[in-house]
N, C-alpha and C positions, 0 to 999 in steps of 0.2 A: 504494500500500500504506500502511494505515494503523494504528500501535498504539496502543490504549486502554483504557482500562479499559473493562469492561461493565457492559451498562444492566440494571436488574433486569427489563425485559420481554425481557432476549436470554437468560432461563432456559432455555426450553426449547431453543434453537440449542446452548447449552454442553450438556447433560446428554445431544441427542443425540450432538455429537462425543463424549461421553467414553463414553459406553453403546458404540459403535463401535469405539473407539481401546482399550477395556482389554474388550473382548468380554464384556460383562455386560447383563442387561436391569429395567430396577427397574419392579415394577409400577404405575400408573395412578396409585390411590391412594398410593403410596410418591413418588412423584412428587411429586403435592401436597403432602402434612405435608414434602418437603424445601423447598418453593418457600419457604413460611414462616420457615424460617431460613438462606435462601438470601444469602450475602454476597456482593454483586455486585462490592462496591469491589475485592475481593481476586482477582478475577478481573480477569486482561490478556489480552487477546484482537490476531491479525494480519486485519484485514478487506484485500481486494481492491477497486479501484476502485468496482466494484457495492457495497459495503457489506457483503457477505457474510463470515463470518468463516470461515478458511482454520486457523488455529491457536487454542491458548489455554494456557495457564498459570494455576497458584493460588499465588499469594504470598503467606504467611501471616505476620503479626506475630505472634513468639514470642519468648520468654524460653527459653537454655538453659543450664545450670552448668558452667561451666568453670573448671576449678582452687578449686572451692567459692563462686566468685561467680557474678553474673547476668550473662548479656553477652547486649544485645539480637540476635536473629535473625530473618532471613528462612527461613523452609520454603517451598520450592518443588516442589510437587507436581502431578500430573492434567495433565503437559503432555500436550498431544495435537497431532494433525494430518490431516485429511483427504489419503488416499491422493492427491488429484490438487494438492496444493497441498505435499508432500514433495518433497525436495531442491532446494527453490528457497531457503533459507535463513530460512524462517520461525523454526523454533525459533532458530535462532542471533540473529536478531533481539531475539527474546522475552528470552532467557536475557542478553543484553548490557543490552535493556532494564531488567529487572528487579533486572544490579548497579547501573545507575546508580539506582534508585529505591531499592534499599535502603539506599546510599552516602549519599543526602540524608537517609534518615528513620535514620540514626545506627544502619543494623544494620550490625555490623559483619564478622558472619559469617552463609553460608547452609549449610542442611543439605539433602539431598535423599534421597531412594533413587529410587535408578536403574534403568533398565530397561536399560541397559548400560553397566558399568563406565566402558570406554573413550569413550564417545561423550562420556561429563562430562568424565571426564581433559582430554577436547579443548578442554574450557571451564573450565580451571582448578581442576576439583574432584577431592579425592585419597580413597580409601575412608579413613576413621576408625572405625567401629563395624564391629566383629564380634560374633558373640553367641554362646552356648554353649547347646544342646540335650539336654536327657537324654532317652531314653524307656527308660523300666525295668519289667520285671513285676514284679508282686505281689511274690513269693518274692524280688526284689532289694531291696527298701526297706531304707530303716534299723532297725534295733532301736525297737521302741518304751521310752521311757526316759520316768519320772516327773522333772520340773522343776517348780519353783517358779513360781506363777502360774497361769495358764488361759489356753487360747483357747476362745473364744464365737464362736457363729452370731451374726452382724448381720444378721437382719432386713429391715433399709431400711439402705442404705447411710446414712453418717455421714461424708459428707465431710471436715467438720472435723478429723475425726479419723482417717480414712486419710491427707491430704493431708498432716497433723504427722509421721506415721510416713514416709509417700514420701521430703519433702522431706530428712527426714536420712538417709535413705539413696539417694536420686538422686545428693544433693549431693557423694558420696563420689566420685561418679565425674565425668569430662568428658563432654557431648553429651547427659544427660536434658534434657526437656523443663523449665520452672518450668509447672505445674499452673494455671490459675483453673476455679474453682466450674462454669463453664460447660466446660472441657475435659472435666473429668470426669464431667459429663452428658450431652456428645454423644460423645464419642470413648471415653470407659470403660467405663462403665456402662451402656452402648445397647446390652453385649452380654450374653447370657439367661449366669447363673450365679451363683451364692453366694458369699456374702463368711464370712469365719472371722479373728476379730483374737485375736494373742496379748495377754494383759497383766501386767505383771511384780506381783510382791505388792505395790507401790503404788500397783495400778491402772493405771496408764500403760499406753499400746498403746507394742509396742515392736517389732510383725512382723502382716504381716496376708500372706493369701492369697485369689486372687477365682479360681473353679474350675466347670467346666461336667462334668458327666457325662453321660456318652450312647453306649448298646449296650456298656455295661461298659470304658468307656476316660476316665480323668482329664484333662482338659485344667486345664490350672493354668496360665490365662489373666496371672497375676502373682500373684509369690513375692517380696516384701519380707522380709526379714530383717536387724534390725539389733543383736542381741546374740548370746551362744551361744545362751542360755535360750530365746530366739522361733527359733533356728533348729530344737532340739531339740523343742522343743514342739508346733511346726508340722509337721514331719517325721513326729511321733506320730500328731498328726493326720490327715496324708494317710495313713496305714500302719493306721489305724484305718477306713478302706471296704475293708478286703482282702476281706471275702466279700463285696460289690459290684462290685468291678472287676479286671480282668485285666490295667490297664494304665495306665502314668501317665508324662506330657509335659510337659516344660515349661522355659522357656527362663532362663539365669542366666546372668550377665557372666563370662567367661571363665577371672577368676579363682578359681571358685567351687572350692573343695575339699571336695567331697561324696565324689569315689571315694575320695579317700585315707583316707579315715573308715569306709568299707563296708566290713565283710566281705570281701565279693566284687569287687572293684573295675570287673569286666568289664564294666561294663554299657554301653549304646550310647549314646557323645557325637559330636557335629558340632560343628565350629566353623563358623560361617555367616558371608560377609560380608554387612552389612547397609545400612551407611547413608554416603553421600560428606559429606565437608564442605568450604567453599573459606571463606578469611579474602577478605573483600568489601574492608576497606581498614585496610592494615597498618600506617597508623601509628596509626589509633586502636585498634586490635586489641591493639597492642603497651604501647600507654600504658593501655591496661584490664586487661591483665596480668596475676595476681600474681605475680611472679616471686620466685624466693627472694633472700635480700638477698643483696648484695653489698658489697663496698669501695666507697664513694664514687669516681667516675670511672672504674672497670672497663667496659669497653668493646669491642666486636669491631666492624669494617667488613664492610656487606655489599651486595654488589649481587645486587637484586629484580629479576626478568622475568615481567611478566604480560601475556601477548596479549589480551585481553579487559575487564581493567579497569586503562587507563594509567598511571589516576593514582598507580599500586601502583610502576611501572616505576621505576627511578631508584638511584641511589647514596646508600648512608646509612651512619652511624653509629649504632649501638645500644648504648647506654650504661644502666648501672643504679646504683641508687644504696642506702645501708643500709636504706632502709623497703619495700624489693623492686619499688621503681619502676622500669616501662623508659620508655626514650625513643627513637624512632627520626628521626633528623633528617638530612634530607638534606647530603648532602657530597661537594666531589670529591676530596677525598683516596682515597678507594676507587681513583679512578681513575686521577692521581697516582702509587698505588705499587704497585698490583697486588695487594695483600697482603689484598681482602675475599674472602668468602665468597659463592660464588655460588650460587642459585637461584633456582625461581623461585617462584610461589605456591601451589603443588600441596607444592611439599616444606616450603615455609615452614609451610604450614595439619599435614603431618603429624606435624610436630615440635612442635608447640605445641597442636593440638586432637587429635592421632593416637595419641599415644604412641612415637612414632616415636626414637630416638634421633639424632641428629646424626651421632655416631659411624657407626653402622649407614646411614644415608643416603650418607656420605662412603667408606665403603667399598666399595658397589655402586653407584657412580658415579650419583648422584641429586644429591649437591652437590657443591662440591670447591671447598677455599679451605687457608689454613697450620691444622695439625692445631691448634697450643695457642692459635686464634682458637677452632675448634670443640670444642676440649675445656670451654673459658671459657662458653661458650655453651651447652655442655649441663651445664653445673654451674649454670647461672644456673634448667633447669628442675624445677620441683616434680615427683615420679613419682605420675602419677592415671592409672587405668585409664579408657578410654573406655567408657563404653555406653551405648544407649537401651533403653530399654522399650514407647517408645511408636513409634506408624506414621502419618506423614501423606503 
């Protein structure tokens, strides 16, 4: 058994596994225009002594915002597996492979969505992203209300200038995506629908919406808002097709306070889980940090268990300092006096990429160590809402 990356003439071996593995069929021609921007490097593949490939993964180099910085990541996507080469430990292979390879190329964190919760749980990764769903009729919208500014039909997209609006508002939350020019030409914009930008009276885009209609139903593919002015505005906007459509979708970070604003408040929300995250290697995860400041020398002991990436495994000291610096540094004083905080990297990654509280982990037995270590430690984290917008 052998893992490697794939070769750009083993296109069409991947594209049949994955046509198979996720029950889709791309036609002939759709085929070709993909071979063209086909990245083979990011493909890892399990071949059999014949050479044949048995499994495959996408590992993708990305940038995502956490705590309003950039912290390099892996996406790990499009695992598959041929029925007669399952439960011999292929993916498990892949998925071990793939943190050692991110661990060298300094990701320090991977993000996935999963085709079952648990199966990742078993490899270290904890759900972070949920997402919040409205679908409302006509008759539920908001009030239309006059604001200061306009929004405008765009035409042709103007990336530059969607990407300035995204980025401050991604950035508000943990686990969006960072954007280049080429994402949001294969992955945004690939899909059929109209853009509409708010702009505040000095011209600036301050909210945009990108929206698909079809048989009288809104889909509002994304909804940026980053003032009141572009939330009202925009809201006018979608509330101005009412004798066009019967119906409107569309997805918002969980925080969103749209019912409390309505009239009517009933209208139909899901909270969805959406996306797992796992921190790849915890002590540079922790030294990229921002963490809120602390006293010089404040510190909590904690002992890490990762079955899957060792180098994670071990006893350490987690100390921070007045400029919001952490540092995690091996010690055996944890071990010594009993008195660190144990988990393992499923609870570490939820408290720090999850929104997870400490507290709340240590009460439904997920970690357990002296409470005024874990109180110290959840004073030490910034409060950021996670979400994504985007799917790989």
């Amino acid at each position: 058994m052998e893992i490697r990356q794939l070769r750009a003439d083993e296109y069409d071996n991947r594209m049949e596994l994955s046509q198979f593995a996720f029950q889709f069929q791309i036609s002939p021609s759709d085929l070709e225009s993909r071979r063209l921007t086909y990245k083979h490097e990011q493909d890892w593949g399990v071949f059999d002594e014949q050479g044949s490939l048995q499994s495959a993964l996408r590992l993708i180099p990305l940038e995502a915002w956490i705590q309003g910085k950039k912290f390099a990541m892996g996406g790990i996507a499009s695992v598959a597996t041929w029925p007669e080469a399952r439960r011999q430990g292929c993916v498990s292979k892949l998925l071990v492979h793939a943190l050692e390879t991110m661990k060298r190329s300094g990701q320090s964190l991977s993000m996935l969505h999963p085709f079952a919760f648990a199966f990742y749980r078993k490899f270290g990764y904890e759900l972070t992203i949920e997402r919040k769903k409205y679908t409302m009729e006509t008759d539920q919208l908001p009030r239309r209300l006059e604001t200061s500014g306009q929004v405008k039909r765009m035409p042709e997209p103007d990336i530059e200038i969607l990407n300035t609006v995204y980025d401050r508002f991604a950035s508000r939350y943990s686990g969006n995506v960072v954007r280049t020019e080429e994402w949001w030409k294969e992955r945004i914009l690939d899909r059929s629908g109209r853009l509409a930008v708010y702009y505040n009276e000095q011209n600036e885009a301050e909210g945009y919406i990108f929206y698909h209609i079809e048989k009288q139903i809104m889909t509002v593919h994304e909804y940026v808002s980053t003032s009141e002015n572009s939330r009202v505005a925009l809201w006018t906007y979608i509330a101005n097709h009412d004798s066009m459509i019967t119906e409107v979708s569309l997805i918002v970070p969980t925080d969103d306070q749209l019912p409390f604003l309505l009239s009517n408040p009933r209208i139909k929300q899901e909270v969805i889980p959406y996306f797992m995250s796992r921190i790849v290697d915890a002590q540079a995860f922790v030294s990229q940090y921002p963490w809120a400041a602390a006293t010089d020398g404040a510190s909590v002991l904690l002992t890490l268990s990762d079955a899957y990436a060792p180098w994670n495994n071990g006893t350490y000291r987690l100390s921070w300092n007045e400029a919001g610096t952490g540092e995690l540094e091996r010690s055996e004083e944890a071990v010594q006096t009993g008195e660190a905080i144990e988990c393992d990297i499923q609870s570490l990654t939820a408290i720090l990429a999850g929104g997870r509280k400490p507290s709340f982990l240590r009460e439904t037995g997920r970690i357990s160590g002296p409470e005024d270590s874990i109180r110290l430690l959840e004073s030490r984290i910034p409060e950021r809402l996670p979400y994504l917008m985007d799917f790989f």
